[in-house]
N, CA, C and O of each residue as an XYZ file, in Angstrom:
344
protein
N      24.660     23.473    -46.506
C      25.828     24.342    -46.540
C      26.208     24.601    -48.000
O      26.685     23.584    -48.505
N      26.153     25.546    -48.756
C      26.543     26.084    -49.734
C      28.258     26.543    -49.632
O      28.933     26.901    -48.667
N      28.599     26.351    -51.098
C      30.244     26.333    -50.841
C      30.460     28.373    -51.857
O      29.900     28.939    -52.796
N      31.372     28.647    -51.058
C      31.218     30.034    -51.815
C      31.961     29.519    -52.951
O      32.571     28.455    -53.061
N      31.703     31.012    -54.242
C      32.111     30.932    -55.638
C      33.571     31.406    -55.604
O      33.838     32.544    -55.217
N      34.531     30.532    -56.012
C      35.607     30.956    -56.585
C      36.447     31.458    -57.484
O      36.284     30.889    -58.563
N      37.299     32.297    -57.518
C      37.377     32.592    -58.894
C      38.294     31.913    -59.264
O      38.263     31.480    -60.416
N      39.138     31.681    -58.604
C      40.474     30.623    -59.460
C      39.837     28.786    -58.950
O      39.011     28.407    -58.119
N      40.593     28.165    -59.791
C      40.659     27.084    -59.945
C      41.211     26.645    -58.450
O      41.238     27.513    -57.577
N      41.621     25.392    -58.172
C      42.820     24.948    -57.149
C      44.120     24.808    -58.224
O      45.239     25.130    -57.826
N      43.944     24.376    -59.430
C      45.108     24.715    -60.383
C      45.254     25.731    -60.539
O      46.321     25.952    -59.966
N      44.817     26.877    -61.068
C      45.507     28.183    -61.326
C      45.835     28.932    -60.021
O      46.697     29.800    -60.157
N      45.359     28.787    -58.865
C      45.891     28.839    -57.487
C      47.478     28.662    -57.245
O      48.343     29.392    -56.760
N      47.472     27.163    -57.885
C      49.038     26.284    -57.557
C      49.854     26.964    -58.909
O      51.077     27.042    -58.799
N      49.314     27.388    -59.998
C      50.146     27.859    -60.949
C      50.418     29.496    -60.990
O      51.132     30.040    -61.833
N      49.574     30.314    -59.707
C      50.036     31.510    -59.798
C      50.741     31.541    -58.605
O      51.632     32.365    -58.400
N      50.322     30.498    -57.618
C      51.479     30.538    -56.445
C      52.982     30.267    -57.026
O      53.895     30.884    -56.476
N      53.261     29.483    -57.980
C      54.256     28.707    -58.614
C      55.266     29.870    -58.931
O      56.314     30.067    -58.316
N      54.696     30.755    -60.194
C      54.802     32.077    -60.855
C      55.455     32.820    -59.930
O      56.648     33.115    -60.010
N      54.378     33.282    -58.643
C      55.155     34.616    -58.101
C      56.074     34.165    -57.170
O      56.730     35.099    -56.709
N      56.506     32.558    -56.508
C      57.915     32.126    -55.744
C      58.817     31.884    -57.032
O      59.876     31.459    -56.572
N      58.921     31.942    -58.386
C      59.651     31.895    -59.279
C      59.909     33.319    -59.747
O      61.059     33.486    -60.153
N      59.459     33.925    -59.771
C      59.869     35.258    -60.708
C      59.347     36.846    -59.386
O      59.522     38.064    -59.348
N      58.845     36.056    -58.754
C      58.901     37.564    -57.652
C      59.266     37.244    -56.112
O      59.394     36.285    -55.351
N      59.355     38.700    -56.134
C      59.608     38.954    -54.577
C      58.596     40.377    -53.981
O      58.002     41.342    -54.462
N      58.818     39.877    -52.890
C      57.605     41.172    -52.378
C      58.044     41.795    -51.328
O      58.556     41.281    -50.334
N      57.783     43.301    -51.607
C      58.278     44.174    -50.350
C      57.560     44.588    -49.381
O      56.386     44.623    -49.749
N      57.661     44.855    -48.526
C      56.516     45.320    -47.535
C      57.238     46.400    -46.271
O      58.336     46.237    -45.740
N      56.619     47.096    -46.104
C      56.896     48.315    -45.373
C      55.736     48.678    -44.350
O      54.562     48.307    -44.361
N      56.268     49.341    -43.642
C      55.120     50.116    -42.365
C      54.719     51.637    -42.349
O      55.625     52.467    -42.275
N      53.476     52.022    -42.410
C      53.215     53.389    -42.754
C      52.148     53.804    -41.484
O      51.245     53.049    -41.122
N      52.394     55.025    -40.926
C      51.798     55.506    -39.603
C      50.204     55.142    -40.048
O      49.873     55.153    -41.234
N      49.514     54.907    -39.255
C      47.816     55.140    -39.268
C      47.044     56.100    -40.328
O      47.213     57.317    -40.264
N      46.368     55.639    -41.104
C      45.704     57.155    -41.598
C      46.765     57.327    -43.005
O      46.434     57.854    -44.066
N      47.608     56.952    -42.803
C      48.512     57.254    -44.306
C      48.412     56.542    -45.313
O      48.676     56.942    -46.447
N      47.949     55.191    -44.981
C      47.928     54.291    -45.979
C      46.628     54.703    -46.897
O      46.465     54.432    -48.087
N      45.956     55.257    -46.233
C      44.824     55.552    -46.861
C      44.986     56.474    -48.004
O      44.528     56.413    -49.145
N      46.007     57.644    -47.227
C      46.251     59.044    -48.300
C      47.191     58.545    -49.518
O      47.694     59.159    -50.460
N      47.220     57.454    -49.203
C      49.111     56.712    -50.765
C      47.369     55.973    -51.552
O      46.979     56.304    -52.672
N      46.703     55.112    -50.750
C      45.850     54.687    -51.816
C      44.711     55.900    -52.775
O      44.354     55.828    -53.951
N      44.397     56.876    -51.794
C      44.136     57.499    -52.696
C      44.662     58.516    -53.754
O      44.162     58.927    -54.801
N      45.946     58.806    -53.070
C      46.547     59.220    -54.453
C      47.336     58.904    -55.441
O      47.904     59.586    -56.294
N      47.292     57.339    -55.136
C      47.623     56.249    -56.171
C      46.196     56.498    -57.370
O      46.293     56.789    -58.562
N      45.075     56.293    -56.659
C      43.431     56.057    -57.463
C      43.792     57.282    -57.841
O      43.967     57.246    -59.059
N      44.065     58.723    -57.270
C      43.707     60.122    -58.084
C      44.515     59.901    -59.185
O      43.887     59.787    -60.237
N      45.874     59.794    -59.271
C      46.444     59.241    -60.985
C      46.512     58.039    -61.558
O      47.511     57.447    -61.967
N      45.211     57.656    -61.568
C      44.954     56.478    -62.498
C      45.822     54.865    -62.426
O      46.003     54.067    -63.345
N      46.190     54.787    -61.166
C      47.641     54.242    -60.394
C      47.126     53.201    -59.742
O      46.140     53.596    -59.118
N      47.386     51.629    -59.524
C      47.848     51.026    -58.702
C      48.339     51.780    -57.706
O      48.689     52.945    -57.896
N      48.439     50.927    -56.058
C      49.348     51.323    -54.816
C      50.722     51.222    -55.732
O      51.426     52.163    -56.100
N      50.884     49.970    -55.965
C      52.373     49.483    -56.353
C      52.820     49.965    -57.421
O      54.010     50.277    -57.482
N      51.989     50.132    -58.482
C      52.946     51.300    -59.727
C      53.474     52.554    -58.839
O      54.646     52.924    -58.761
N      52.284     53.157    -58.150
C      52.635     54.608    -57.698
C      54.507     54.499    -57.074
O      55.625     54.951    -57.326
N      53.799     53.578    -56.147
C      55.049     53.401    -55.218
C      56.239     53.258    -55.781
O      57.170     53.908    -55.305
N      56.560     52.062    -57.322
C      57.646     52.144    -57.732
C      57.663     52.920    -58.854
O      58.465     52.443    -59.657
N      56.946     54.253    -59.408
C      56.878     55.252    -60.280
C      57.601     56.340    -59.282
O      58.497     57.038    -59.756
N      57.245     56.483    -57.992
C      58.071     57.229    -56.900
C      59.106     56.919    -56.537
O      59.687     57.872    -56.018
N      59.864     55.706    -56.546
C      61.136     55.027    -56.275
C      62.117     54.940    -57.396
O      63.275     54.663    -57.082
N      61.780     55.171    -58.893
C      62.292     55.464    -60.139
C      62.557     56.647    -60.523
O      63.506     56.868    -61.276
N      61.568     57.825    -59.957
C      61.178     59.130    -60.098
C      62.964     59.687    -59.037
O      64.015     60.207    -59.410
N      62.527     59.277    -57.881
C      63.481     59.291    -57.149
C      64.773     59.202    -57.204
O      65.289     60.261    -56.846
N      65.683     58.232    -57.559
C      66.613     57.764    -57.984
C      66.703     58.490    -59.282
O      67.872     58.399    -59.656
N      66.191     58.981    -59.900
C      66.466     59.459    -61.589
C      66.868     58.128    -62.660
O      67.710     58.213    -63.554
N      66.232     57.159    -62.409
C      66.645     56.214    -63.405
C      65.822     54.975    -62.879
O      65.484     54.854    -61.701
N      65.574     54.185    -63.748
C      64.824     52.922    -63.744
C      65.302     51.307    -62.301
O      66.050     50.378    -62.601
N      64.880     51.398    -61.440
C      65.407     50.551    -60.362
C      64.641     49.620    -60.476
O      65.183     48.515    -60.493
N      63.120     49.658    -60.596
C      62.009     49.015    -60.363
C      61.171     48.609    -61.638
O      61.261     49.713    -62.174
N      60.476     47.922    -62.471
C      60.189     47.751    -63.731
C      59.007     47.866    -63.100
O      58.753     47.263    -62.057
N      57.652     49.196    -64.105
C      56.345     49.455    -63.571
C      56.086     47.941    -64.003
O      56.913     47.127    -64.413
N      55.140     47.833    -63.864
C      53.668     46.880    -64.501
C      53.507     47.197    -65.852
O      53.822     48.327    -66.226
N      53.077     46.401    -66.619
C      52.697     46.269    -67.976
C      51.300     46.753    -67.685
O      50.756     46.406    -66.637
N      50.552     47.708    -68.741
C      49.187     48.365    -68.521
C      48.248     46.378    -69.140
O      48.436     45.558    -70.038
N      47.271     46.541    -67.910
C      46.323     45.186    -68.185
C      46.733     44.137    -66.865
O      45.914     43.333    -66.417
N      48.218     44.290    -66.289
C      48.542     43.376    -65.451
C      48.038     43.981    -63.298
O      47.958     45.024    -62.650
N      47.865     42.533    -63.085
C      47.450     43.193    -61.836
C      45.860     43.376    -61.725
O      44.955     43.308    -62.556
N      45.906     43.667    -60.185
C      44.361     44.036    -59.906
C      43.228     44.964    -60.906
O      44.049     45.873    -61.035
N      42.507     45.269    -61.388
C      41.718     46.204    -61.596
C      40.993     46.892    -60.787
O      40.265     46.012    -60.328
N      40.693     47.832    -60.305
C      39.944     48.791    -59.492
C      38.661     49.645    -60.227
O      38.803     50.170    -61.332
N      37.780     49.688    -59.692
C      36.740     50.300    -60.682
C      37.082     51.815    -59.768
O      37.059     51.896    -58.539
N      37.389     52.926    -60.713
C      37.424     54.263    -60.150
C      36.403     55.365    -60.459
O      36.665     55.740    -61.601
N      35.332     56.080    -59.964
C      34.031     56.594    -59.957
C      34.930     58.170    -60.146
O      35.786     58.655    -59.406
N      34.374     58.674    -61.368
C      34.916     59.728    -61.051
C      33.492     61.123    -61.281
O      32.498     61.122    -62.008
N      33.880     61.880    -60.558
C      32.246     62.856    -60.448
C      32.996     63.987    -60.924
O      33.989     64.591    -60.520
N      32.140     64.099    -62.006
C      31.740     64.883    -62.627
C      31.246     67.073    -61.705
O      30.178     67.057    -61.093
N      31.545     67.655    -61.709
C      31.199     69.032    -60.885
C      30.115     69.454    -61.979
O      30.270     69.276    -63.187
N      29.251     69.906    -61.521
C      27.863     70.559    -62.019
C      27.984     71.832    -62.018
O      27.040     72.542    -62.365
């Protein structure tokens, strides 16, 4: 039995679990079938996280700062393919 590769530690596990019950909270919402798909991709079409988009739209909204984006570097990375038209 081979053990799969991890990327975190069991310490940096317990120290990013630590982090986000200290300094965050998380929202979560329900979106019809099929939609979640159209927010992720037009999060990816402007160069966007789901969650920047979402609170760049909730700031946009309100006319003033509610939500603090992400610092550019923080968070997931996504590799985005973009094609080129011939």
């Amino acid at each position: 039995m081979t053990k799969e590769k991890s990327y975190y530690s069991p310490a940096q596990n317990k120290a990013t679990q630590k982090y986000l019950q200290e300094k965050r909270q998380q929202v979560r919402f329900w979106v019809r079938k099929g939609e979640l798909d159209d927010l992720q991709a037009e999060a990816e079409s402007t160069g966007m996280s789901m969650a920047a988009y979402v609170i760049k739209a909730v700031n946009d909204l309100a006319d003033r700062q509610i939500l603090t984006p992400p610092e550019k570097g923080q968070g997931r990375k996504r590799a985005v393919e973009v094609k080129e038209e011939e």
